[in-house]
Steps between C-alpha positions, in 0.01 A plus 500: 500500500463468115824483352564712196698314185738667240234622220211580736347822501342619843189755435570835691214690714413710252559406168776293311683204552892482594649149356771336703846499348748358772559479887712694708457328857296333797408717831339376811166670400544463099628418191650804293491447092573670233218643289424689178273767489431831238819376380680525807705282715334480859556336795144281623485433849222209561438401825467174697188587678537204753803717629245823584363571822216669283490513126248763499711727706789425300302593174338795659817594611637501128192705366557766780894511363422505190229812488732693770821456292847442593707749783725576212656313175732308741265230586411197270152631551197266362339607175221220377334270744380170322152383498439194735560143382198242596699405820539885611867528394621876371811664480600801330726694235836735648769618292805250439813563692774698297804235461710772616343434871587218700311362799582600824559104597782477252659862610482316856685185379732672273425278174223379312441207276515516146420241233699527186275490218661254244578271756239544817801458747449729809791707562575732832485940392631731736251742601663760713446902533746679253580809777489551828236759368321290339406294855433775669280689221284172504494514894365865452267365236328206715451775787297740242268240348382420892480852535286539145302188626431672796425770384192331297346409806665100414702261650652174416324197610790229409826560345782246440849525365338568135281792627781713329693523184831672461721653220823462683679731281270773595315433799182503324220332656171361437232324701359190484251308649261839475148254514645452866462888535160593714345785583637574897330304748327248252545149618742226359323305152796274553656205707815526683802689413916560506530502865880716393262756364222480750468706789452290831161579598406341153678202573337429783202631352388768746436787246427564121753668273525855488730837471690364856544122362625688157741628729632200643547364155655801323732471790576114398527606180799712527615293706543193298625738202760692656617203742401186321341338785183436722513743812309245684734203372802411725606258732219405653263454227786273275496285801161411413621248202166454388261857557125331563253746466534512933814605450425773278283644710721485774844652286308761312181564708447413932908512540654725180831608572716685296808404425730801608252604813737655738367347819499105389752383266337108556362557086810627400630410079670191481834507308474283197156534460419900560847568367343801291310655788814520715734639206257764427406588864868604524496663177225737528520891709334440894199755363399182290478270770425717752167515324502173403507427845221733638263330193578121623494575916280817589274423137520093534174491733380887511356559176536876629864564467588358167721686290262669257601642146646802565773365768567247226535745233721722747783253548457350155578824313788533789635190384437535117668838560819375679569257231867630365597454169942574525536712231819418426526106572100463442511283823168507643353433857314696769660781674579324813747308271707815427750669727415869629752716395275738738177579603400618159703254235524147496803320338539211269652190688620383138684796319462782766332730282284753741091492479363863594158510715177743461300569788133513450292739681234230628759196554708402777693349251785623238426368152833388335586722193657323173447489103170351426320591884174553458284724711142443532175691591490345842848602566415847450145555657439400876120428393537288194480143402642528189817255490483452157511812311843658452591844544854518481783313394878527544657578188887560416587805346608421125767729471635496793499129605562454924242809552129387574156681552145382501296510200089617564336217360182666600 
């Protein structure tokens, strides 16, 4: 692979040259740099062509993206494709990440390393979600792009813990690693993978990627978000000090097990390393891991009964929509964290103040009532999708304060 220097300008497919302006990191496959171009920051990918199963599928595969266009304006679609270098190396313009996005690996670790600019010393951020509705909404989120993906006719070939970027005031996603998006049944242009994100028949290399591996790996992906943890990572892979690529294949591939299966606890989380995955496993409502559950024992080796999009989207709106804001204390948890005054109002554990319920006509839920609620499409149609537009909101009446109604946001 050519390397490209600060100053160089890399001639695009067709027409006009992009000069290089800084680096932003190292992949397994590729070195990402900054580039200028029509007067535009852009992010160049350029490949290491010694890491491709087949450069020509990779580049074909980056033509076919590029003339079919993006799912929607989530994903950090490619835009130019570079003319070849003398020793076949390419790569390709995408859009620059918004610096209010982090990646998903520093969400995961809870901090990210900055360097001070005066001084270059690296310093420790905190990068944590501002809300409880803020996790969830990006839950929700990572569920619809596989469904928009899918919905393409694409799946993902390879994704790592920077195949997403989050706004973690928001929940605002976007996707990454998009020239790792193929058209569905198209075989791999690349070697190996994140064995936390792959599904086990890839790991032990009996099948090609497709809608069922997606699965598998949306599946991992919410996991690892909403737990902070490797469902396949407990006590019997950490016992492994050293994982050889045998041992991979044996943890997350011939002998996966996950780590809360209900019939063998021998891969159970270890306290002091999994700490996260056990605090959260008590945290979340038993709808969450119940499905959790069905995804890593009935979906581990049966590509057939993963959880598809629309169970995901089901208990993720649940959840998003049992989030209670007190509003008299703010304090703010899931439901199951409130007392039931009865069936139909929950109860602060802080300040006592009373939280009404609504019953929805489709759900076998009640959604919690309180200033600032939001009600969405999908809350109020059985056959829609739509968990992001809102159609009502809980509003407190202005002159007299204590008295509350819905406002049609519609």
């Amino acid at each position: 692979m050519i390397k490209l220097e600060i100053g160089h300008e890399v001639e695009l497919e067709y027409g006009g040259r992009a000069a290089i302006t800084g680096i932003i990191g190292k992949g397994i496959h590729d070195i990402v740099y900054i580039a200028s171009y029509n007067g535009t920051q852009w992010a160049l990918k350029w490949y290491d062509i010694d890491k491709l199963d087949d450069p020509e599928k990779m580049l074909k595969n980056l033509k076919d993206n590029v003339s079919d266009g993006a799912p929607n304006n989530k994903f950090m679609w490619p835009k130019y494709i570079t003319k070849k270098y003398s020793d076949g190396s390419f790569g390709f313009l995408m859009e620059m990440k918004p610096e209010s996005f982090e990646y998903l690996v520093d969400i995961l670790k809870g901090y990210k390393i900055v360097n001070e600019p005066e001084t270059g010393r690296a310093n420790k951020k905190n990068v944590r979600f501002s809300s409880l509705f803020a996790m969830t909404a990006s839950a929700l989120n990572i569920v619809n792009a596989f469904r928009k993906l899918h919905k393409a006719e694409k799946t993902y070939q390879y994704l790592d813990d920077n195949g997403f970027f989050i706004n973690a005031d928001t929940g605002a996603i976007l996707v990454g690693g998009c020239d790792h998006i193929v058209r569905n049944g198209d075989a791999k242009a690349l070697k190996g993978g994140m064995p936390g994100y792959m599904a086990p028949e890839l790991v032990k290399g009996v099948a090609c990627p497709d809608i069922n591996t997606d699965r598998y790996t949306l599946a991992a992906s919410l996991f690892k978000l909403l737990f902070r943890g490797d469902p396949l990572e407990g006590r019997k892979v950490v016992n492994d000090i050293c994982l050889t690529e045998e041992e991979i294949l044996r943890h997350y591939g011939e002998d996966a097990l996950f780590v809360y299966d209900p019939n063998d606890d021998s891969n159970r989380p270890v306290r002091g390393i999994h700490d996260s995955v056990m605090k959260f496993w008590e945290t979340y409502p038993d709808y969450i891991k119940e499905v959790f559950t069905k995804a890593f024992t009935d979906g581990l080796n049966d590509p057939s009964k993963r959880v598809d999009e629309s169970e995901w989207q089901s208990v993720l709106t649940r959840l998003r929509a049992e989030v209670i804001q007190c509003p008299m204390c703010g304090r703010t948890n899931f439901a199951r964290f409130f007392d039931k005054a009865d069936h139909k109002t929950y109860k602060c554990t802080n300040c006592r103040e009373e939280i009404p319920t609504l019953e929805m006509s489709h759900h076998k839920w009640r959604t919690p009532v309180f200033k600032g609620a939001k009600i969405y499409e999908c809350d109020i149609y059985s056959d829609s999708n739509d968990f992001l537009t809102v159609v009502g909101e809980v509003v407190e009446n202005k002159l007299r304060p204590g008295v509350f109604g819905i406002k049609n946001c519609s």
